[in-house]
C-alpha positions, -999 to +999 in steps of 0.1 A: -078-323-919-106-342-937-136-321-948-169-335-955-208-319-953-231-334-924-259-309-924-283-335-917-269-340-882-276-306-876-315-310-877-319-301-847-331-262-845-306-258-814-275-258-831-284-227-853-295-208-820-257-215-813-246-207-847-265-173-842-251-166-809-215-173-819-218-151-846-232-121-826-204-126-805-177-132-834-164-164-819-164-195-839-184-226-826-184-261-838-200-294-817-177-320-812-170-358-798-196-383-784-226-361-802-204-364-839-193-399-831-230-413-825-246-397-854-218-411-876-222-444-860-263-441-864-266-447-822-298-424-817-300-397-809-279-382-786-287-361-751-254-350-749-240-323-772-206-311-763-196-274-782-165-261-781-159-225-792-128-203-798-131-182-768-151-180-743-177-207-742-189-195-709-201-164-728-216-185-757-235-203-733-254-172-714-263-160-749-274-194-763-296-194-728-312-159-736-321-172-773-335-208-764-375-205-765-389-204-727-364-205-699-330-218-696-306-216-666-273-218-675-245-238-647-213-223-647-179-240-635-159-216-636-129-239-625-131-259-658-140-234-678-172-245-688-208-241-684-243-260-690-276-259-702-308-285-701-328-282-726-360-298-733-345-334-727-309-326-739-276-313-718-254-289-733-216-285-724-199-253-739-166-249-736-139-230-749-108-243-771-080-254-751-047-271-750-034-289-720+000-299-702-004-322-672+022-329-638+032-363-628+014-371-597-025-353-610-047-360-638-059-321-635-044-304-663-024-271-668-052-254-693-042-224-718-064-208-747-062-224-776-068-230-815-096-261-826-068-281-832-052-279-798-089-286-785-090-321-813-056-331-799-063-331-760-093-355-768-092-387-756-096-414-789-100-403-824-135-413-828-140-386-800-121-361-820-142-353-847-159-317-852-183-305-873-189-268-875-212-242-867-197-215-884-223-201-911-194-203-941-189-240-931-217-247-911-221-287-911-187-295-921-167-325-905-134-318-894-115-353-888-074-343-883-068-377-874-089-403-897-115-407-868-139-415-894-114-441-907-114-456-870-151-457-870-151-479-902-120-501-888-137-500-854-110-489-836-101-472-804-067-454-810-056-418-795-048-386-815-011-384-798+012-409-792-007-439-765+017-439-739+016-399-733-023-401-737-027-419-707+006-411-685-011-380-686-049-390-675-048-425-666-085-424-663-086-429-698-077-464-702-103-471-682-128-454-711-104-470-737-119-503-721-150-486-717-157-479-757-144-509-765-169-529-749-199-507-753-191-503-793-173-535-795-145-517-809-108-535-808-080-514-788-054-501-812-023-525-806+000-500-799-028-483-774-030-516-759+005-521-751+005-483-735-023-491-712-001-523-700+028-501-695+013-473-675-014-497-659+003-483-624-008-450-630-045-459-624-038-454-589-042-416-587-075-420-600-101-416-573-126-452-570-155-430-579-141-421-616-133-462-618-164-474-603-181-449-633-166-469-659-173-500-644-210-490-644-206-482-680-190-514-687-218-538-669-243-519-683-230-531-719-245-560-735-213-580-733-197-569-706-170-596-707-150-576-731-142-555-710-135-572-677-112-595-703-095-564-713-090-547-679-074-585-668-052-591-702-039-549-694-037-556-656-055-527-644-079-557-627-052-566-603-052-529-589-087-523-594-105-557-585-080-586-572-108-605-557-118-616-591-080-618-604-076-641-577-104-667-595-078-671-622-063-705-632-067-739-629-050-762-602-048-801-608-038-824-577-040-861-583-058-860-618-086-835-601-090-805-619-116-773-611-128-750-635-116-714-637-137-693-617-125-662-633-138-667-672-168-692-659-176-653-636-177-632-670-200-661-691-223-658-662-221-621-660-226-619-705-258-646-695-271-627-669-268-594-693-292-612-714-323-608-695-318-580-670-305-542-671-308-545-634-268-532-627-267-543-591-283-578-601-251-579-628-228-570-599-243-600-579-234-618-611-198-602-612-193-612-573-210-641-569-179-669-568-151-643-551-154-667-520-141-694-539-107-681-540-099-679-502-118-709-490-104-738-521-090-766-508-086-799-521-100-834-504-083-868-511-115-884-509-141-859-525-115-834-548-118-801-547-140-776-523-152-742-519-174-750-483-191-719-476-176-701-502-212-679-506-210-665-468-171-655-470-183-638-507-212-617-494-186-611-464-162-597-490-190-575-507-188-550-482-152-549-480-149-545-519-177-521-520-164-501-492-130-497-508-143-487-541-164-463-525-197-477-538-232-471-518-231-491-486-272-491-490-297-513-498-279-519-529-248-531-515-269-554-492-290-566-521-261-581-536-246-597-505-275-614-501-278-623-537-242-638-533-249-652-503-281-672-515-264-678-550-261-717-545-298-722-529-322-734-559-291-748-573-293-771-546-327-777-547-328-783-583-303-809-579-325-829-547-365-832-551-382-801-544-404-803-510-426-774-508-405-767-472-374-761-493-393-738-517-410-720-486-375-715-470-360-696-501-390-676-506-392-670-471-351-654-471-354-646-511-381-620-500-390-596-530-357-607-546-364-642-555-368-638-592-336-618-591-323-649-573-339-676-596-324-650-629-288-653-616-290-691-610-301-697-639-271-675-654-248-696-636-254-724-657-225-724-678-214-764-688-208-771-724-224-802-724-261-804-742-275-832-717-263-814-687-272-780-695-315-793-708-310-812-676-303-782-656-325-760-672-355-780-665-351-784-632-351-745-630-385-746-641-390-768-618-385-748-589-399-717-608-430-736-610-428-750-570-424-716-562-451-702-578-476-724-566-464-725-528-463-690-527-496-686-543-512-713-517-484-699-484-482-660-494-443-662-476-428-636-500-427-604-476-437-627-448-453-609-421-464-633-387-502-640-386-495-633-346-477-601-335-459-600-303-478-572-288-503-596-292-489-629-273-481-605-251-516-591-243-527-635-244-506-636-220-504-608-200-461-608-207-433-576-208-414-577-232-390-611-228-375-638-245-405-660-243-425-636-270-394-645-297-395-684-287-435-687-297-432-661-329-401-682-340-423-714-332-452-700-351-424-691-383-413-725-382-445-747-383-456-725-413-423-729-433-422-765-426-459-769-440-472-777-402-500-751-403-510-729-431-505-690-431-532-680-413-544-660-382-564-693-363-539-721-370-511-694-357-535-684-324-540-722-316-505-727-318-494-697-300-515-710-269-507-749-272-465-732-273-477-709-239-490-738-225-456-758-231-436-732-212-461-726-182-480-697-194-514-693-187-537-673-213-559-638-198 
């Protein structure tokens, strides 16, 4: 057990309320894991404090409540053993010391009573080991039983107990192995490695809401490729995610080669981490090629293809998302139609720009075509200089076309200068097919630049169109 003073982390006044309250109640208290593992490794502060005491932290924490200035509801689940408190802008988890043994086929654990060190050993990594106490005749002493602090310095993820047992027992936590590794850009213990490889079958008593959590965490990083490399070279991708396994490799027929789809996905997905937080526009990013797998197919004449690969992607969106138990909401259609649209300016950039072509994508970009234009220009992903200045400015290209058409057409969040109530009332119609034929009429003339957006050049229209199919105006 390593012993070293780290008062300073205890600045804040909170943690002496707890001292206080642990004392009245003669348990001992000490905060432990992500709280100790941050401060060490100077991340900001952290809204998360975790305390563990010996005994009842339930107790501990209705106290703690009483003493905290103003007031404080404390949760209570009493299933885990645990309860919480918000304070001010900070959430803290008391619970009492424990040891666990777990069954085969469940990752809930057989919980007992137990000493600190039986709490250290059940934790997941080292790093998320360390203690420091709250006890007034140690108070802000670190307590490191397995050279966490040696970890943090090696940066390295490695568990308390043997690897293997670690995560037979709670499979989940490969998945956070994966997780830290990519968030702190940590390396994965070698022998921890090699366990989450042999017991990568186990993931599949973990429910898709845990997973889909860690993949959140993992986008959300500023590389995320680390970790989607890691959860490929362990192979919990394949159980997790085989639409992107499936991008893997690279097939040569006749001296025509493609490029792997797979690590081209997680370059786009690190580029596209560069300039947004937006997670769903990073999932876009993630998904965006997963049509290419089931619709490649090679061409004597013109190599390889992937025709239509964006509309079987988006397709597969839904399916992937419903699976994993993501939100089938605007979120989930946000990035089908980001996957969907993913080759449009691409194409454009490539053929001159008519203000048509730029009306069209604003016109089915809607408020997402800056999202759209962002991923594109992630996408971009060629080694060579020329190509990649070439294809960079015809991105701004575009930008600049779309700025100025939409500016002169206002077709973002298009509404029709001409409602069908009123080409109805013109022409004194029910509700019929007619009133779609002249809106759709009126949609097309102003995306292909015939008339300008407006409310006469749409009437005149609307009543030359009437006139074409017989109608006569009130």
């Amino acid at each position: 057990m390593t012993y070293r003073q780290h008062e300073e982390a205890l600045n804040n006044p909170v943690f002496s309320i707890i001292s206080d309250a642990a004392r009245e109640l003669s348990l001992d208290s000490y905060v432990i894991g992500g709280f100790v593992r941050d401060y060490l490794l100077q991340r900001g502060t952290p809204k998360d404090i975790d305390i563990v005491a010996i005994g009842s932290g339930i107790e501990l924490a209705k106290l703690v409540a009483k003493k905290l200035p103003g007031s404080s509801e404390v949760s209570i689940f009493k299933n885990f053993g645990t309860a919480m408190i918000k304070f001010k802008d900070t959430e803290i988890e008391f619970v009492g010391a424990r040891k666990e043994s777990y069954h085969r086929d469940s990752r809930k654990p057989v919980v007992e009573n137990g000493s600190l060190e039986d709490d250290q050993k059940r934790r997941d990594f080292t790093i998320n080991a360390l203690a420091i106490s709250l006890n007034p005749e140690d108070y802000g002493q670190l307590l490191d039983p397995f050279d966490g602090i040696g970890d943090l310095k090696r940066q390295l993820i490695r568990t308390p107990l043997d690897p293997s047992i670690t995560y037979s027992d709670d499979p989940l936590r490969m998945m956070r192995a994966i997780r830290f590794a990519t968030q702190l850009n940590f390396i994965i213990h070698p022998e921890s490695l090699q366990a989450i490889l042999d017991n990568k079958e186990r993931i599949k008593i973990i429910s898709n809401e845990r997973i889909v959590d860690e993949l959140h965490k993992i986008l959300a990083s500023s590389k995320p490729s680390i970790g989607f490399a890691l959860l490929h070279e362990t192979g919990l991708l394949s159980y997790i995610m085989p639409e992107l396994v499936a991008l893997q490799g690279i097939e040569e027929i006749e001296g025509q080669r493609h490029k792997d789809n797979f690590w081209h996905t997680l370059e786009v997905v690190d580029n596209i981490s560069k300039n947004t937080d937006n997670v769903w526009l990073r999932w876009a990013a993630l998904l965006h090629d997963i049509g290419k797998a089931p619709t490649k197919k090679f061409d004597k004449k013109i190599g390889w293809t992937f025709h239509a690969h964006e509309f079987v992607g988006s397709k597969m969106v839904y399916k992937l998302f419903k699976r994993l138990r993501l939100p089938l909401n605007e979120k989930m259609k946000f990035v089908q139609k980001m996957v969907l649209m993913s080759s449009r300016p691409i194409v454009l950039s490539e053929d001159f720009v008519t203000d048509s072509a730029v009306r069209r994508l604003i016109f089915d970009a809607g408020e997402h075509v800056e999202d759209l234009m962002t991923l594109c220009e992630a996408d971009i992903t060629t080694k060579n200089p020329k190509k990649q200045k070439r294809y960079r400015n015809n991105f701004k290209i575009v930008r600049q076309k779309i700025e100025e058409v939409e500016e002169r057409d206002h077709i973002r969040n298009f509404q029709p200068p001409i409602s069908g109530e009123e080409i109805m009332k013109t022409f004194n119609l029910r509700p019929s097919k007619e009133i779609g034929m002249i809106k759709e009429a009126i949609k097309e003339a102003i995306l292909e630049g015939d008339i300008p957006n407006e409310y006469n050049a749409a009437y005149t229209l609307m009543l030359q169109k009437g006139k074409e199919m017989g109608l006569k105006a009130e």
